[in-house]
N, C-alpha and C positions, 0 to 999 in steps of 0.2 A: 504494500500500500504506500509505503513511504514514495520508492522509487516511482509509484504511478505519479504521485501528487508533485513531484520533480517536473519529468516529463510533461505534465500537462502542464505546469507552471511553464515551463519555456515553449511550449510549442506557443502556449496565448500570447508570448512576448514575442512573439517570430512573427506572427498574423500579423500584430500590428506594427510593428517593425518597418515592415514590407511596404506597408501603405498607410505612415505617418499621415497626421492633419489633416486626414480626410479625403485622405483618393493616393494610387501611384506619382510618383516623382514621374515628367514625361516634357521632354525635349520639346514637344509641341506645344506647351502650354503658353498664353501669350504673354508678352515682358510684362513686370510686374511694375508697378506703380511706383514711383520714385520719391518717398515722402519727403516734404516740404518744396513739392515742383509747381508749377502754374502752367500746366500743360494747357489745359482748356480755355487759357487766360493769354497766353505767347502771342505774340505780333506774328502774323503769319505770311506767305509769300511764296515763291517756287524755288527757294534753294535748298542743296544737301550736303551734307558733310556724310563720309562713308569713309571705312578704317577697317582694319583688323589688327584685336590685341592679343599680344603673345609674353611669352612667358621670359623675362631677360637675360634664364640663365637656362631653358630648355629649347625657346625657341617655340614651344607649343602652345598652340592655339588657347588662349586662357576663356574657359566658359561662363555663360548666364553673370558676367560683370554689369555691374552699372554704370551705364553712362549718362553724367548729368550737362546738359546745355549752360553755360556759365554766364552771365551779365558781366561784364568787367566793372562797370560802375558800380552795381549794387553789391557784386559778389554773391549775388544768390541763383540760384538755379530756375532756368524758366522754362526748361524742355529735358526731356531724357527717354532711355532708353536701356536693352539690356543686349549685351552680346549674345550671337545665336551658338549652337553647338560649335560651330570651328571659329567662334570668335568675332565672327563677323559684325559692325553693326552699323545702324541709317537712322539719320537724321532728316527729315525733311519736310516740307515746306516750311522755308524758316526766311524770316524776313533780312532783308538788307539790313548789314549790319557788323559789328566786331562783336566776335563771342569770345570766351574760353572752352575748353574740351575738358572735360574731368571724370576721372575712371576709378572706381573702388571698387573693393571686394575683398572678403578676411581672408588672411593671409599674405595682404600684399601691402605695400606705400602706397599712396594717395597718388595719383600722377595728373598732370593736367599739361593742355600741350593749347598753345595757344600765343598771339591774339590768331583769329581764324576771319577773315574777313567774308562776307558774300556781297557780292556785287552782280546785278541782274541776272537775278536765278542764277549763280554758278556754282559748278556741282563738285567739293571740292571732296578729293580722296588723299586720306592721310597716310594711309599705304599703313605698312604693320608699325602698330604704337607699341612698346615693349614696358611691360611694368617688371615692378624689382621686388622681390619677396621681401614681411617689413618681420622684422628680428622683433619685436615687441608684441605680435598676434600670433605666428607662428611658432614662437619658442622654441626654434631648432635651429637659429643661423648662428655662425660661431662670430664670438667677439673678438678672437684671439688672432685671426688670419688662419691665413693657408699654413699648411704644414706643421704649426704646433704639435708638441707629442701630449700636449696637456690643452682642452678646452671647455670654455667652462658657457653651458644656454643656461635657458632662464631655467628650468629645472633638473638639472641634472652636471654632472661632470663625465666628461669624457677624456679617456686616457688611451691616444691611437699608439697602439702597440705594436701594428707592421712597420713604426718607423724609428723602433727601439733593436738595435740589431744586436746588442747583447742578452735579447727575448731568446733567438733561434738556436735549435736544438735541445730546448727546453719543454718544460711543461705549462702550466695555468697559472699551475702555484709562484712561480717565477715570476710571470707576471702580473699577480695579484699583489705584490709587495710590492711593483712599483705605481699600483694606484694613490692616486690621493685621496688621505679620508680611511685608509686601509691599511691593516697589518695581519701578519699571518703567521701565526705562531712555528711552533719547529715541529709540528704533526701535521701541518698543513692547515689547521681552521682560520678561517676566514672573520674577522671583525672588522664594525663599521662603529668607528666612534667608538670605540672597547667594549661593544655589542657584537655578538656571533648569532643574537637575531635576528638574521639577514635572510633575505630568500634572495638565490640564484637561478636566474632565466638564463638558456643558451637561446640567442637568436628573438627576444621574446617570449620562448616557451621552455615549461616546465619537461623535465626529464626524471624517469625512477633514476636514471645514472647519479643525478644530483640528491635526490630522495635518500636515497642509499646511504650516504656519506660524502659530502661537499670538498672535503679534502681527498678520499680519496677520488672524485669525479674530476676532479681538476689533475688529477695525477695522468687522466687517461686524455685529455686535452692537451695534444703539443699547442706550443705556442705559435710556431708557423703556421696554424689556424684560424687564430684569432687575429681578426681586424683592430678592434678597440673594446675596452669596457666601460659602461655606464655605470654611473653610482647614482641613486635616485634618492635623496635624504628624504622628500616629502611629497609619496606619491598619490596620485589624485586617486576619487574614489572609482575610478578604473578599474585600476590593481585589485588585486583580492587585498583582504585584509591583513593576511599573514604579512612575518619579518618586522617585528617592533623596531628596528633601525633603519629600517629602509630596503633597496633595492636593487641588486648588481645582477645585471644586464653582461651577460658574456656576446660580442659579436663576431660571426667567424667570417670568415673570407669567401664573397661568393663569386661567382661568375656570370654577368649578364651580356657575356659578348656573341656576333654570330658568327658563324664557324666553327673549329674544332680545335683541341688545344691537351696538352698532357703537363703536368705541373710531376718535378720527381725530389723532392726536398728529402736529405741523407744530413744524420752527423754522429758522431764518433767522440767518447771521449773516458776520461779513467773511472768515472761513475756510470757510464748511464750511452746508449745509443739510440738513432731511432731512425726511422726510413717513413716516408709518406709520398704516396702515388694520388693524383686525381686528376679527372679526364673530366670533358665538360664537349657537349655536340649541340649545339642550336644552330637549327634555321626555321625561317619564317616564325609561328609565334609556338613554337614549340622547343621546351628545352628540357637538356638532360643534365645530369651531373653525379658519375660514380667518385668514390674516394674510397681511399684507406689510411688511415695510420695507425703505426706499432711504435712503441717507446719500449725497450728495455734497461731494465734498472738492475746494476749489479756492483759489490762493492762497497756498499752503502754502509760501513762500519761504527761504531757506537761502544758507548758505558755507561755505566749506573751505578752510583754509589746509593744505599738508601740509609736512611735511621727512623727509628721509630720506638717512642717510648707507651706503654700503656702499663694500665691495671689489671693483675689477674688476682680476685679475691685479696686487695688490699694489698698485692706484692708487686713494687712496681719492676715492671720489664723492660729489657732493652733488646731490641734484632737490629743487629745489622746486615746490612744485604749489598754482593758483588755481581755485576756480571760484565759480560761482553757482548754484544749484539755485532749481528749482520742481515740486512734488510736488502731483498733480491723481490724484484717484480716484473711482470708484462704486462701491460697495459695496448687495449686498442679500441679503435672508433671506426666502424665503415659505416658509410650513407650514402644511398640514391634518392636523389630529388628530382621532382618532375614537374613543369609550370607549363600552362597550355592558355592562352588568348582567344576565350572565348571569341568574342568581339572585342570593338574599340574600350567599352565600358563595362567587361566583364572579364573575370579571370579565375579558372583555377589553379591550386597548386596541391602538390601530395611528396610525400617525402618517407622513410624508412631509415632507420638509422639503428643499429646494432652496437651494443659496448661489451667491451668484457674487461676482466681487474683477474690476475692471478698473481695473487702477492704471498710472500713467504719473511716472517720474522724468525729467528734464530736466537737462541740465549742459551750460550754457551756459561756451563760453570755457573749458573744461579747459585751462590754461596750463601747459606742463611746462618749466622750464630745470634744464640738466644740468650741472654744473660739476666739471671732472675737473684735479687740481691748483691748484684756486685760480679755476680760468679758464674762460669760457663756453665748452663744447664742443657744446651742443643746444638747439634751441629748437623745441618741437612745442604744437600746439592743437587741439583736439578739439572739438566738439559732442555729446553720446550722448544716445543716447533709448531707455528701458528701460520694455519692455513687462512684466506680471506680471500674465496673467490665469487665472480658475480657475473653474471648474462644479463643482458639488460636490452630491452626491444623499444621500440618509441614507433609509431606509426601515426602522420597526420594528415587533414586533408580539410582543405578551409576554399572557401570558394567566398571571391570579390564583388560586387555590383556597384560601379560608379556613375550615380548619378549626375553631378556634376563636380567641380572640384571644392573638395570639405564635404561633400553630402556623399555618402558609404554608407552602405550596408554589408556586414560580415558574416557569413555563416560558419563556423568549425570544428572540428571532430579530432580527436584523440584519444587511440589507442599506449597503453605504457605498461612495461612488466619486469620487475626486475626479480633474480631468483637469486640468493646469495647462501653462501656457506661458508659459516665461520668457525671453523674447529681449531684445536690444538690439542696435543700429545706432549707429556712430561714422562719422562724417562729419571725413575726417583735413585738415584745413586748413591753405593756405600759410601758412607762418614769417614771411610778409613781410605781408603785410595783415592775415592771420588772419581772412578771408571769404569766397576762394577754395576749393572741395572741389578737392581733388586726386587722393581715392581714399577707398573709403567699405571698413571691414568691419563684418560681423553675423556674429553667435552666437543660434542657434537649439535651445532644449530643451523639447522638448516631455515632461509625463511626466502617470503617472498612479499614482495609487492605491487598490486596491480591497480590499476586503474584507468578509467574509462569516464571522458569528459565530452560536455556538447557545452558549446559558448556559441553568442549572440550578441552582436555590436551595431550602434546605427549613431552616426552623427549627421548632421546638417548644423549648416548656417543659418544666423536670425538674422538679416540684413546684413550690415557690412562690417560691423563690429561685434557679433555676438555669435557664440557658437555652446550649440546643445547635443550632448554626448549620453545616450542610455542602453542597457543593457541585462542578461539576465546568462544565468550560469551555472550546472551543475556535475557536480563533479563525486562519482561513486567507487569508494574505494576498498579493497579488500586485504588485510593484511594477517599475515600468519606465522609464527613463530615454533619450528618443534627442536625442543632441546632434551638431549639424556646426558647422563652423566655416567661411564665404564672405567672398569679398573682392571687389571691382569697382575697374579702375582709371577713376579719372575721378568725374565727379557721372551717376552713371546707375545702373540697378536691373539691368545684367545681371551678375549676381553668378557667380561660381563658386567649387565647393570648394576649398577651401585644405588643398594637399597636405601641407602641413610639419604641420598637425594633422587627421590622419584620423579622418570620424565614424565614432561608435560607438553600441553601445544595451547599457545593464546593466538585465537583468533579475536581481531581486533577488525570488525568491518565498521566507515566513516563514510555518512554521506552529508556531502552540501548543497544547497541550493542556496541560488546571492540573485540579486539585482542593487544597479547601481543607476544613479543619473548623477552627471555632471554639467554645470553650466560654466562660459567663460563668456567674459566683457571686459572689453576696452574704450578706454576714453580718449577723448580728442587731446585733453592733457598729460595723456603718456602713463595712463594706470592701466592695470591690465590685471584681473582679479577672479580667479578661478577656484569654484566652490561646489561643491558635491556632496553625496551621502551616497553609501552602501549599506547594506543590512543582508547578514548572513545568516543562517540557523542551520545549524549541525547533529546533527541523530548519528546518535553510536550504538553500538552491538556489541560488543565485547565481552568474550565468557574462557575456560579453563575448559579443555575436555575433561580434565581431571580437577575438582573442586580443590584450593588451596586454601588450607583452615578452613575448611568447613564452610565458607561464606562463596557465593557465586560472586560476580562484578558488577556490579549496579551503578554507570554511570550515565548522570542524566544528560538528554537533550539540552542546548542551549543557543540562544540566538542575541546579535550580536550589529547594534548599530554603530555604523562608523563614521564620523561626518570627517573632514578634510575643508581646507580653504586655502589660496595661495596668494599674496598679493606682491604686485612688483612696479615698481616706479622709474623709470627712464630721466635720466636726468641729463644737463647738459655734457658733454665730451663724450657721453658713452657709459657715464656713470650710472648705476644702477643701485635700488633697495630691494630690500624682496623681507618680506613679512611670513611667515607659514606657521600653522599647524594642523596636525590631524593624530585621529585615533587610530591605534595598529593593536594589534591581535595576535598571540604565535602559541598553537594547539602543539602539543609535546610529540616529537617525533617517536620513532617506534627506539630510536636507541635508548629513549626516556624510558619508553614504557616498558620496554622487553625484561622479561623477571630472569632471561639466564644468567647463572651464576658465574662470570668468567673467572676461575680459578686458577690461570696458569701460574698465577707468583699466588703460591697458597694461602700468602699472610700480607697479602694488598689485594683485596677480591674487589671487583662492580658488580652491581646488579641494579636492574631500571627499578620501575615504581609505575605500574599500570593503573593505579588512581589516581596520577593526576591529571589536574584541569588545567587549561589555556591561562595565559597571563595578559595581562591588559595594560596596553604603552599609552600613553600622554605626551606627544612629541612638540615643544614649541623651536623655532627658528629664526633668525634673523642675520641677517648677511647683507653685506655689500661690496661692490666691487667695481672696477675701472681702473683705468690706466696710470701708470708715473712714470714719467717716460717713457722707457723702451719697454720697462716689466707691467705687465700686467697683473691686476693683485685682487684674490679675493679673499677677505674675512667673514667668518661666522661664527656667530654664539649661537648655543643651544643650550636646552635644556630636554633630559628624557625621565619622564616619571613613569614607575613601570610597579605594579601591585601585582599580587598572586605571582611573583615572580618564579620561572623553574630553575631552580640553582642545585648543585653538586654540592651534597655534606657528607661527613663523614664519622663513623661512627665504629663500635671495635665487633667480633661477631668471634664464638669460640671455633675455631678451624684447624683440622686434622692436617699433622707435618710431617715428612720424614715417609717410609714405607708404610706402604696402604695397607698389610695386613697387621701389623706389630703399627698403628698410627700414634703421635706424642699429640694432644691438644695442646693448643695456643691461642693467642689472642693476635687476631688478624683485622687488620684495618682493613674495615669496607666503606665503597663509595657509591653512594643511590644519590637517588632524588627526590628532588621534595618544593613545594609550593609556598616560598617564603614570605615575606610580609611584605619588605617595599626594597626597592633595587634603583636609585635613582643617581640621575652623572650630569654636569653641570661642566660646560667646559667650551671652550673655542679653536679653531681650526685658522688655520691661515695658510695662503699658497700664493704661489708667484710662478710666472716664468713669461720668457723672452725669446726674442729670434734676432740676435746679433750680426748684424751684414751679412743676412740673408743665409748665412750656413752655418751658425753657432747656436742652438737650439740649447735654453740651462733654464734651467727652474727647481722648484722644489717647496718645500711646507714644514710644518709641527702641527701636532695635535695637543690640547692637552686641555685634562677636565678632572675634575674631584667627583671620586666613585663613593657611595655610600648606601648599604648593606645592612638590613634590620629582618631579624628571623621575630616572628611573635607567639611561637609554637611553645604550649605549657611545656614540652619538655625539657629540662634543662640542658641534656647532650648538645640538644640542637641550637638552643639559643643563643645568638649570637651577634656580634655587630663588629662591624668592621667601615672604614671609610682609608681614603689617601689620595694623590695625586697620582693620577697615571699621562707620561710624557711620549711622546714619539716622535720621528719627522724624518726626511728625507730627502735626495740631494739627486739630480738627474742632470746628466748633458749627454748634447750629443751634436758632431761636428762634422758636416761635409767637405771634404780637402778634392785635389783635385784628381784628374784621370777615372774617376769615379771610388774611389777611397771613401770611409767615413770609419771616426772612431766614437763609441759612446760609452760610458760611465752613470753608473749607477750605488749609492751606498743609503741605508735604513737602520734606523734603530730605536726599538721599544725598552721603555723601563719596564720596572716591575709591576706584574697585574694584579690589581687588588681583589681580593676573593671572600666572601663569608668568613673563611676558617683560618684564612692566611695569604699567604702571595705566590705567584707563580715569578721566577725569576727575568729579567730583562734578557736580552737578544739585539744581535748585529747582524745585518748582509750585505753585501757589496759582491760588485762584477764589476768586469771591463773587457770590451771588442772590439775587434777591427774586423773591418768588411770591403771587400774590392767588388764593384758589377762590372759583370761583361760590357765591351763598347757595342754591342747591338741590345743590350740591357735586357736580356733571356734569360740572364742568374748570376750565380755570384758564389763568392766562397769566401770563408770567413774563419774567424780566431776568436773564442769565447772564452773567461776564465773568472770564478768566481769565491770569494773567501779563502783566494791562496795564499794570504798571509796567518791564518788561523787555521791549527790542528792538533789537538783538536779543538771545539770551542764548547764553551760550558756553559749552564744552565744549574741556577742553584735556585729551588722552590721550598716556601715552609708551610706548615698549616697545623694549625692548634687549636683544641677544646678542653673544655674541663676531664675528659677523661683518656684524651690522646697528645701526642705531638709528633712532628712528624719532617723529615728533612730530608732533599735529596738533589744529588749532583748528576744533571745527565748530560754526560759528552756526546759530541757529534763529530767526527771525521768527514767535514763535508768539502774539501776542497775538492773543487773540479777544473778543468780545460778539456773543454772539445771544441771539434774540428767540424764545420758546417758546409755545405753545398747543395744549390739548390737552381734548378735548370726549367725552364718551358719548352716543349716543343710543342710547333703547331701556329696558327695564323689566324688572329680573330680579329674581327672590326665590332667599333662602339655599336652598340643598342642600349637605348635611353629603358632602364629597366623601370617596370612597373609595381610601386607597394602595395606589399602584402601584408595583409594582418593574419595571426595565428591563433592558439590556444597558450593563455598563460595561467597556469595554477601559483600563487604565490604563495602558500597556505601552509609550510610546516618550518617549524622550532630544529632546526639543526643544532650539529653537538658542538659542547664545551671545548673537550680538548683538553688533554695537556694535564700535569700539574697535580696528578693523583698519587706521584711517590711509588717507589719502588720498581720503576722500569715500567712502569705503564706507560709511558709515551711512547716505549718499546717496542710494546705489545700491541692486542688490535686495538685502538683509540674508540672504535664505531662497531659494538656489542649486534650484529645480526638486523642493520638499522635501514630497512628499508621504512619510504615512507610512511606515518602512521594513516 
C-alpha cells in the first residue's frame, strides 16, 4: 500500500506537470502581452523593424524573448512583441519616427540596440541581435575568467581539476583534498566545513558505488575522469534533503563531439598503477560512449601503535597494541552511455555503469600485552586479513522536453544495486614464538543495497525576471545485512558457528516520497532571491530474522519539512553579498545501522546501532566576494546547528582474547552509535586565487571554526562535552612555460579534529608535477610525486570517558612518484551539446572515519555499509 500511494502521488505530479496553467506549452501560441506597453494606444503607420536574436556565446536562435518598442524620450515602451521558435521577430506598422529596440528574457542582460529611425514606411532588418547571458539570473557564469583551477557562481564552488596535472594517475580522493571548503582524512572521508554530512552526486546523480562507502567510491574514480567538482554549501529545495553540510557534485569528463575518437590514459608508479580506455562514436543526433578504468593499489605500507586504559571490576588495565599493515586493492568503473535527439526540443539519454572495489588489509604481528596492576597478565598475537569487496550496477534513463529556453520538463528512472562482502580471518598465534596458529576465527557479512527511483522536474519562467521550479520524487529502497561469526580450532578451514555470537540478517527496507517547489526573483536593483520548500516522509520496515533480546524493531515513520532561501546582491566592480539559509536532514546510513560485530582487533571492536533516527541541521550563511586586484577573494561565515546528532562513542564490552578454545576475557573498547544532543560549529572560510600573465595560475584558503559537542543521555558513560578550534587550509599553483610544458604544486593541512570523547590527530599532503603535451596536443606525458619528503608520516588520536582512555599513533608510508601518459586517437569536430537533467538521491548520513584506536583506520573503516 505504501509503495501504491508513492506511485500515484507522482504519477498526479506528472499529469500536471505536463500541462502546467492550464493547457500544453505550444510554439503556436500567440506572443504574449508585454506589460506596461501601449500597444492599442502606439502612433501607427507602415513601417517594420525585423531581426533575429541569438544566443552571444552559442550562436543559437534564443526563443519566445520579449521584444519591447522603446520611446527615447519617455523611455517607456509603446509596442512589443515576442520572438518566434528560431528567434525571429516583427514589428510593424509603426509610425515615422526614432525608436529604441529592447530585448529581455531570464537568463540573459537586458540589450537594446538603437536609435532605429523609420522614415516613409521603411522596412528596417536588424539582421541577428546577439544577447549575453546575465551572471546574476543564471547563477552559473564564472566570475573568475577563463581557465581558473578554482571558480566561484552564485551558488556553488567549482574546483576544475582537468587542469591540475598533478591530479593524473591518481584517484578522487586526491582530488578531493584539493577542493576548497574540503578535507579528507587518511581513510579517505570526505568533510565539508568538518562535517562528513555530505552527500556525493557523480554527474548529478546518486550511485550504490557512493552508498557503499564515499571513501572507498572515490578510490575506484581515477582522477583523469573527472572534469571538476562542485561544492554546494546551501542547496535549494531541489536537492533532496539529505547531507547536513551541503553538497559535492563529482563531474566526469564527457564527450559531445561528432565522429569517432579512443582516449588511452596509463601511469605507473611505487604505490599504485592504473590504465583507462574510452571510445566515444557520434553522428547525427545519436551518441555512444564505452569506457573502462582499472586503478591498482599495491605497497600501501602502514603502523599502529595503540594504548588503552580501562576498568575491569575496579582493577585498572592497560593493553598495549603493535602492528604493521599492508593495504593492496583493484578498483574499477566501466560505463556505456547512450543520448539520442529526439527532435529539436526533445531528448533522450540512458547510461549503465558497473563498479567493482577488491580490497585487501593485512596486519601483520597484531601484538597485544595486557597489564593488570602494574604487571604483565597477557600476551596475544594475531595475523588478520580483511577482505572488502563490492559489485555495484547503476542503470539510468531520463528523457528531456524543451519547451522553450528555462521552461523543461524532466522525466527519470533509476535503477542501482550494490552487493558487498566484508569478511576477515584472524589467525590466533602462540604467545611463545608468535608463528605457530593455534586457532583461527572469521567474521563473514555479506550485504547489499538496492534501489529503485522515479523523479519528476518542471520549470518555467514568470516573465522576465522570475523563474518557478517544482517537482515530486520517490525513491524505494531495500537493504540487507547477513552476518555469522566461525571459529576452527587449530590451522585448518573446518570452521564452525560460534554459539556465544549467533548469526543474524537485518533487513532494513526505506521508502521516500518528496515534493519540492522552488521560486526565484530578481530585481532591477541587482537582488536576486531564491526561496523554496520541500517536504519528505519516510516509512521504514526494518526487522531481525532472528529477534535480538527478545524485542522486534519498531521504528516509526517520519516526515520532514525543509524550507531553504538564498539571497544575493550585485554590487559595483563585480562585488557580490549573498545571504542563505536552509534546513538539511541526514537519515543514518547502513554503516550506522548494521549490528555486525567487526572483531578483527578483539579488544577495539564497532558495531552500528539500528535504532537510530535522522538528525536535523540549521544551516545559516553569509559571504562575500570580488576582486583586489589581480586575486580574486571570497569570504564566509557560517554557522551549523545540528540536534539529534549521529556521533561515534565509545564505550568498554567484556571480549574473548588469545585462542578460541582455552579464551582469557578482557575489556575491549567498542565503538557504536548513538543520537547525541546538539553538535554545533561556528567558523569562517576564506579563499583567493589569481591568473598571473596569463600562465601563472596560485590561489588557495583556510578554514577554520569552533566545534562544540553536548551528549544529554542519562547515562553517565556517555555523557559528554567536548568543544575546540579546528584549523585547515591550502596552497595551489600551477604554471604554463613554454613548448607546451607546465609545472603544478599542491600542499594541505588539517589540525586536530574535535570529537565527543576526544580528538583525532592533524595531517599534511603535498604533491608536485611536471607535464609536456604533444605539438598536435593528442596527449602528453608526465612526472607526479607526492609527500616525498615524509616516511613515514604520523597521526596521533586521543579519546577519553569516565571509564576508558585511549591513545594511538598510526603511520603511513605514503610517499609516491608515478609516471603518467595519456594519448587520443581519432578525429572529432564540435557539436554544441544539449542539457540533460538526471536522477539525484541526496539522502544518506555517510561515515565518520578515522580515529577509533587500535588500527582501525587499518582495518575496514565502512562495516558492510551499503546505503540504508
Amino acid at each position: 500500500m505504501r509503495n501504491l500511494f508513492l506511485l500515484l502521488s507522482l504519477c498526479s505530479l506528472s499529469a500536471y506537470a505536463q500541462f502546467p496553467m492550464g493547457g500544453p506549452p505550444s510554439g503556436n501560441r500567440p506572443p504574449a502581452a508585454i506589460p506596461g506597453t501601449a500597444n492599442d494606444n502606439a502612433p501607427r503607420g507602415n513601417g517594420k523593424i525585423t531581426g533575429t536574436l541569438v544566443d552571444s556565446t552559442s550562436s543559437k536562435p534564443v526563443e519566445f524573448a520579449t521584444v519591447a518598442l522603446i520611446d527615447p524620450k519617455t523611455k517607456k515602451p509603446i509596442d512589443g512583441t515576442t520572438t518566434d521558435d528560431k528567434g525571429r521577430f516583427t514589428l510593424s506598422k509603426l509610425a515615422n519616427g526614432e525608436y529604441r529596440v529592447q530585448f529581455t528574457f531570464i537568463g540573459y542582460r537586458v540589450k537594446e540596440v538603437g536609435p532605429v529611425t523609420i522614415q516613409r514606411g521603411a522596412d528596417i532588418n536588424l539582421g541577428n541581435v546577439t544577447i549575453s547571458p546575465d551572471i546574476r539570473t543564471l547563477q552559473e557564469v564564472t566570475v573568475t575568467g577563463q581557465a581558473a583551477m578554482v571558480e566561484e557562481k552564485v551558488d556553488r564552488i567549482v574546483y576544475n581539476a582537468e587542469k591540475d596535472i598533478t591530479n593524473r594517475g591518481g584517484d578522487a580522493t586526491d582530488v578531493m583534498r584539493k577542493v576548497p571548503m574540503l578535507s579528507v582524512d587518511l581513510d579517505g572521508n570526505v568533510s565539508l566545513r568538518g562535517s562528513q554530512n555530505v552527500l556525493v552526486l557523480i554527474n548529478n546523480k546518486p550511485s550504490t558505488i557512493v552508498a557503499s562507502s564515499v571513501a572507498d567510491a572515490l578510490k575506484q574514480i581515477p582522477a583523469d575522469m573527472i572534469k571538476s567538482v562542485e561544492v554546494i554549501t546551501s542547496p535549494s529545495a531541489k536537492y533532496d534533503a539529505e547531507g547536513s553540510a551541503g553538497i559535492i557534485n563529482i563531474i566526469t569528463k564527457k564527450n559531445t563531439l561528432q565522429g569517432a575518437t579512443l582516449n588511452v590514459d596509463a601511469g605507473v608508479g611505487n604505490r599504485g598503477a592504473n590504465l583507462g580506455l574510452n571510445g566515444s562514436l557520434r553522428t547525427g543526433k545519436m551518441g555512444f560512449n564505452l569506457g573502462g578504468f582499472g586503478r591498482a593499489n599495491y605497497n600501501v605500507r602502514g603502523a599502529f601503535e595503540n594504548e588503552q586504559r580501562t576498568q575491569q571490576r575496579g582493577i585498572p588495565t592497560t593493553t598495549l597494541q603493535t602492528s604493521n599493515t599492508l593495504n593492496r586493492g583493484l578498483f574499477g568503473q566501466y560505463n556505456l552511455s547512450w543520448d539520442y535527439d529526439i527532435s529539436k526540443n526533445s531528448a533522450l539519454t540512458a547510461s549503465l555503469r558497473f563498479g567493482l572495489r577488491n580490497g585487501n588489509t593485512f596486519q601483520d604481528n597484531l601484538l597485544t600485552r595486557t597489564f593488570t596492576n602494574n604487571a604483565l597478565s597477557f600476551v596475544g598475537s594475531r595475523d588478520v586479513n580483511i577482505d572488502d569487496f563490492s559489485r555495484t550496477v547503476d542503470a539510468n534513463v531520463s528523457y528531456t522536453r524543451t519547451y522553450k529556453p528555462q521552461q523543461e520538463f524532466t522525466a527519470s528512472g533509476q535503477y542501482s544495486r550494490n552487493n558487498r562482502t566484508n569478511n576477515f580471518i584472524a589467525d590466533i598465534l602462540n604467545g611463545t614464538d608468535y608463528e605457530t596458529i593455534t586457532s583461527r576465527q572469521k567474521n563473514d557479512n555479506r550485504s547489499y543495497n538496492q534501489e529503485t527511483t522515479i523523479q519528476l522536474d518542471y520549470q518555467t519562467p514568470i516573465k522576465s525576471n522570475q523563474q518557478l521550479e517544482y517537482g515530486a520524487k520517490g525513491i524505494f529502497r531495500q537493504v540487507q545485512s547477513n552476518f555469522k561469526y566461525l571459529f576452527t580450532n587449530g590451522n585448518n578451514d573446518n570452521f564452525q558457528e560460534d554459539q556465544r555470537r549467533p548469526a543474524n540478517v537485518l533487513d532494513y527496507d526505506q521508502n521516500i516520497t518528496s515534493a519540492y517547489a522552488s521560486y526565484t526573483y530578481s530585481t532591477k536593483n541587482k537582488y536576486t532571491v531564491k526561496a523554496g520548500a520541500r517536504y519528505e516522509y519516510t516509512f521504514i520496515n526494518a526487522a531481525f530474522q532472528r529477534e535480538v533480546g527478545g524485542a522486534p524493531l519498531d521504528i516509526p515513520d517520519y516526515g520532514n519539512l525543509v524550507p531553504s532561501i538564498n539571497i544575493s546582491k550585485t554590487l559595483k566592480k563585480g562585488k557580490t553579498l549573498k545571504l542563505a539559509y536552509n534546513r538539511r536532514l541526514q537519515r543514518p546510513g547502513i554503516q550506522f545501522l548494521n549490528p555486525n560485530v567487526n572483531a578483527a582487533n578483539s579488544l577495539n571492536i564497532t558495531e552500528g546501532n539500528p535504532l537510530l533516527r535522522p538528525e536535523l541541521t540549521d544551516n545559516f550563511e553569509f559571504s562575500t566576494s570580488g576582486s583586489i586586484k589581480a586575486f580574486y577573494v571570497n569570504a564566509t561565515l557560517f554557522a551549523r546547528l545540528t540536534s539529534n546528532s549521529i556521533t561515534s562513542v565509545r564505550d568498554t564490552i567484556t571480549q574473548s582474547a588469545g585462542n578460541v578454545a582455552n579464551p582469557v576475557l578482557q575489556q575491549a573498547i567498542r565503538t557504536t552509535y548513538l543520537n547525541i544532543g546538539q553538535e554545533n560549529a561556528y567558523g569562517a572560510n576564506i579563499f583567493a586565487n589569481a591568473t598571473l600573465f596569463s600562465k601563472w595560475q596560485i590561489g588557495g584558503g583556510f578554514d577554520v571554526y569552533n566545534a562544540f559537542l553536548t551528549n544529554n543521555s542519562p547515562n553517565p558513560i556517555y555523557r559528554a562535552s567536548n568543544s575546540g578550534w579546528v584549523v585547515s587550509g591550502r596552497l595551489f599553483t600551477n604554471l604554463t612555460v613554454k613548448n607546451g610544458w607546465g609545472v603544478s604544486g599542491f600542499v594541505f593541512a588539517r589540525g586536530r579534529q574535535v570529537q565527543l570523547q576526544g580528538e583525532q590527530g592533524g595531517f599534511a599532503f603535498y604533491s608536485f608535477g611536471v607535464k609536456k603535451d604533444f605539438n598536435n596536443k593528442r596527449g602528453s606525458f608526465g612526472l607526479a610525486g607526492e609527500n616525498f619528503l615524509n616516511n613515514p608520516f604520523r597521526v596521533r588520536s586521543e579519546f577519553t570517558s569516565p571509564i576508558l582512555s585511549q591513545n594511538s599513533v598510526t603511520s603511513l608510508y605514503n610517499a609516491g612518484v608515478r609516471f603518467n601518459f595519456s594519448y587520443r586517437f581519432g578525429k572529432m569536430s564540435f557539436d554544441q551539446p544539449r542539457r540533460r537533467r538526471s536522477v539525484t538521491n541526496d539522502d544518506v548520513k555517510d561515515g565518520e572515519g578515522g580515529g577509533d584506536g587500535g588500527g582501525q583506520q587499518q582495518q575496514a573503516p565502512a562495516q558492510g555499509r551499503p546505503r540504508n
